[in-house]
Legacy VTK file of the C-alpha trace (Angstrom):
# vtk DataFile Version 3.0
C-alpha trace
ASCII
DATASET POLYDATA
POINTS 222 float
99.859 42.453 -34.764
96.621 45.127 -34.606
96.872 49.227 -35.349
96.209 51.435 -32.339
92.508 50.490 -32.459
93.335 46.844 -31.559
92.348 45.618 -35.206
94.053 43.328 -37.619
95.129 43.622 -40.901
93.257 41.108 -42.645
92.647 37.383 -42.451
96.139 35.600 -43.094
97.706 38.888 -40.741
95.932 38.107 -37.473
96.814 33.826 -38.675
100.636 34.825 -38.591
100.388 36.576 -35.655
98.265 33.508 -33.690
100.728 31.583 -35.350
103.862 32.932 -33.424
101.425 32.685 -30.600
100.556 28.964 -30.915
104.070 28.010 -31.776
105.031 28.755 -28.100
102.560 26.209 -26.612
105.365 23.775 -28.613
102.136 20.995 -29.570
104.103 17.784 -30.648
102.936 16.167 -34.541
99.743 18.919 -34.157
96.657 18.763 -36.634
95.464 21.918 -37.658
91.638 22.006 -38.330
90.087 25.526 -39.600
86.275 25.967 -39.864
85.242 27.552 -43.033
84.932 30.025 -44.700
86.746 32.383 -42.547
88.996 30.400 -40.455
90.568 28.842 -43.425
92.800 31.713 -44.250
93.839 32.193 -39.924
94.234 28.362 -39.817
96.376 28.609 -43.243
99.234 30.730 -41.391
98.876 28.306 -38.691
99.647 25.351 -40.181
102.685 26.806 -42.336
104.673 27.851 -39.002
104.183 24.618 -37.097
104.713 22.717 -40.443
101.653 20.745 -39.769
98.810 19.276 -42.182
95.606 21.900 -42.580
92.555 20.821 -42.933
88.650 21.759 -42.309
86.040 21.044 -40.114
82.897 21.654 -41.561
80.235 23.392 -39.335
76.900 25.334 -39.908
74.848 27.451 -37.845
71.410 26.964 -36.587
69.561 30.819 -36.882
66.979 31.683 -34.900
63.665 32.298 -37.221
64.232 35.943 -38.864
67.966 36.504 -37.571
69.812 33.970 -38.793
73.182 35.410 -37.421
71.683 34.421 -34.111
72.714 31.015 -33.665
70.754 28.448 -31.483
72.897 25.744 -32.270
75.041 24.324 -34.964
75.367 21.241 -36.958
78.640 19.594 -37.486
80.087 17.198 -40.688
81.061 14.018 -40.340
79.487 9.728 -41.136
76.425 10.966 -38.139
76.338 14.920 -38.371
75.625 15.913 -35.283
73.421 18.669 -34.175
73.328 21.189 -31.102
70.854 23.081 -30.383
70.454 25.395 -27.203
66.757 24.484 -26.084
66.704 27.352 -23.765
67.243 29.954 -26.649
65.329 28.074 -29.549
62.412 28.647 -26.609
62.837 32.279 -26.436
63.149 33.256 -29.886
60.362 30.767 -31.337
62.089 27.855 -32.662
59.819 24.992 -32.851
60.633 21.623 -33.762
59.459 21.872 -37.406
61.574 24.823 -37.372
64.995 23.343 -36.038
64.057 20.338 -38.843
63.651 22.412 -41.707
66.866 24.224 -40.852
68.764 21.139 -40.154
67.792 19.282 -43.440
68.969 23.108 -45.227
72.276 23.376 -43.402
73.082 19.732 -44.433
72.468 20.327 -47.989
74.756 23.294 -47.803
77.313 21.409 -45.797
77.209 18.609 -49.247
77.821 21.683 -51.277
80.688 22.719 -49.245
82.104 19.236 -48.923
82.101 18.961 -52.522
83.339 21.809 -53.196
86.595 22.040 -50.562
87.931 18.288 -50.474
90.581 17.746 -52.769
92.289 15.052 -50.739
90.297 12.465 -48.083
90.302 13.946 -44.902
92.484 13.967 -41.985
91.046 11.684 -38.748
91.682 13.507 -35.212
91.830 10.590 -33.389
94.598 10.286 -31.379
96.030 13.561 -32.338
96.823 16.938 -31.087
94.168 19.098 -32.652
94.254 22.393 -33.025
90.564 24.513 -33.884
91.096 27.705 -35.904
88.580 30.361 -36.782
88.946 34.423 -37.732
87.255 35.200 -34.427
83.998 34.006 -31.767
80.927 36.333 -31.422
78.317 33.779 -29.383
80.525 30.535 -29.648
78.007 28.089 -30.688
79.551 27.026 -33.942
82.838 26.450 -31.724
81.036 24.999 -29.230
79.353 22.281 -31.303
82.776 21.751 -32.965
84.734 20.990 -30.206
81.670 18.678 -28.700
82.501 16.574 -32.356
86.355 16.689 -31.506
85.932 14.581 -27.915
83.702 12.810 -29.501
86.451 11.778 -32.218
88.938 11.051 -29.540
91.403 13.580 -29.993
94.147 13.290 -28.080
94.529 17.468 -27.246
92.685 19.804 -28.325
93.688 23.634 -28.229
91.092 26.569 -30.015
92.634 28.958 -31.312
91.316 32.187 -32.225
92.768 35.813 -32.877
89.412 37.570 -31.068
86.656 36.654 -28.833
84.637 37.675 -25.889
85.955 36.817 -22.383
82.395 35.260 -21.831
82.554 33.264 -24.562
86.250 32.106 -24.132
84.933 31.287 -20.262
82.009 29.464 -21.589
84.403 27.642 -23.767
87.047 26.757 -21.546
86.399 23.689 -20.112
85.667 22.139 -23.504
89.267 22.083 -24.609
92.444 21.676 -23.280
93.703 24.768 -24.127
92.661 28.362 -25.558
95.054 30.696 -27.490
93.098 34.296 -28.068
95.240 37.191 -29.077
92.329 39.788 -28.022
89.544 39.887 -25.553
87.627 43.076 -25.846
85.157 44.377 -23.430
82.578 45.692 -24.380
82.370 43.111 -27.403
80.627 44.358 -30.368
81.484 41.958 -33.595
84.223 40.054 -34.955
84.384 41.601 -38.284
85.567 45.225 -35.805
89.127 44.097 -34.806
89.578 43.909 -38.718
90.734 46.600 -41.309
89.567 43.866 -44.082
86.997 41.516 -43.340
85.282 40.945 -46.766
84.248 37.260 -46.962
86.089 34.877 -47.657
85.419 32.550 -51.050
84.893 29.217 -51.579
87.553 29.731 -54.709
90.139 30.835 -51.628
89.364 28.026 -49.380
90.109 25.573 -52.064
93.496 27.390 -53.187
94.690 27.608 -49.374
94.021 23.884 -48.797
95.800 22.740 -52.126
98.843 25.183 -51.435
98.993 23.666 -48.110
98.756 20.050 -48.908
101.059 20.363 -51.503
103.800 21.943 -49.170
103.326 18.976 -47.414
103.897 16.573 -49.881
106.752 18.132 -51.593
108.747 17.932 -48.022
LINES 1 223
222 0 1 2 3 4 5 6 7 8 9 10 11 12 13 14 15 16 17 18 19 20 21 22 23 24 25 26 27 28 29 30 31 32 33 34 35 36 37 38 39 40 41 42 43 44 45 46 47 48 49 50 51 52 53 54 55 56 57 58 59 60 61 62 63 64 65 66 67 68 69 70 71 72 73 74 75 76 77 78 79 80 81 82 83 84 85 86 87 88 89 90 91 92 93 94 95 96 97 98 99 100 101 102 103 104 105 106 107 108 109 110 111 112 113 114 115 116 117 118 119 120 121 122 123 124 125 126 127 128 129 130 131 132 133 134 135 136 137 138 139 140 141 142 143 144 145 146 147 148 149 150 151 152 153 154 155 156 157 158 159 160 161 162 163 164 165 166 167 168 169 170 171 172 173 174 175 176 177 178 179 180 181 182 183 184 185 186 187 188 189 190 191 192 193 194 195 196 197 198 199 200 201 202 203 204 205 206 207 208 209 210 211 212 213 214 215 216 217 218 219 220 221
């Protein structure tokens, strides 16, 4: 699973080893959504064990002005995107209406781009089905957050996140937005995703795209 520092291989070896994980929790006819970039290749390893359609669920963070790794919220794809934002935090760090707009109206441009880019086939509608969120890890949660808000608001019958690394905190704050949570590591102190990996170079758009086709055409050839 992880060396003796508690850190994975790469990508696709911390999504084989949630995968073995996730196949225990035995989810009937499952749906497995990853949120891009990252998650894509974790979600990929996923979906080939359970034999289940992969798929995406786009999602952008909200920055706070000057640090955009610090999310205040997130917006989320879909006919109405919807959009999170923690009011308490967009206070503190000086987020101001205008702010949050102009941010918005950039992270749904990027969102087209990324829509565009990654759908080769129409995608897959988690209503009524047992959903299962993938990313590469949680630092703050509020891309997760705002993702599983847009999965009860779809109806899904069961949803379970999925993640190979998070902060207890975070998993806690989490909890009671899902069903259920599958984390292979919670580290205290918590420093940064990208640390429980031996190879965390970003993920491409080019990789995203190959995953997805590889997986949807396992499923069709079945």
């Amino acid at each position: 699973m992880t060396d003796a520092a508690n850190r994975f291989a790469n990508r696709r070896s911390a999504g084989h080893t949630l995968a073995e994980a996730v196949a225990k929790l035995d989810v009937e006819d499952p749906l497995i959504l990853a949120l891009p970039r990252g998650g894509v290749p974790v979600a990929f390893e996923v979906a080939r064990r359970l034999d289940a359609p992969l798929d995406i669920l786009l999602v952008r963070k909200i920055g706070a002005p000057g640090h955009e790794e610090y999310g205040i919220g997130a917006l989320v794809d879909g006919s109405n995107p919807q959009v999170v934002i923690d009011e308490a935090v967009a206070r503190m760090v000086g987020a101001d209406a205008d702010y949050i707009n102009r941010e918005v109206e950039r992270q749904l441009k990027e969102l087209e781009r990324r829509r565009a880019a990654y759908r080769t086939v129409p995608p897959i509608s988690p209503t009524g089905r047992n959903v299962i969120l993938v990313d590469d890890g949680i630092a703050t949660g509020g891309t997760v957050k705002v993702a599983l808000q847009a999965l009860r608001k779809s109806a899904a019958a069961r949803i379970i996140l999925a993640v190979p690394v998070a902060p207890r905190s975070a998993l806690q704050a989490l909890r009671s937005m899902c069903d259920e949570i599958v984390c292979l590591l919670a580290p205290e102190p918590f420093y940064a995703v990208g640390a429980h990996y031996l190879d965390f170079d970003q993920t491409s758009d080019s990789e995203v795209v190959q995953l997805l086709a590889t997986a949807n055409r396992a499923r069709k050839g079945q």
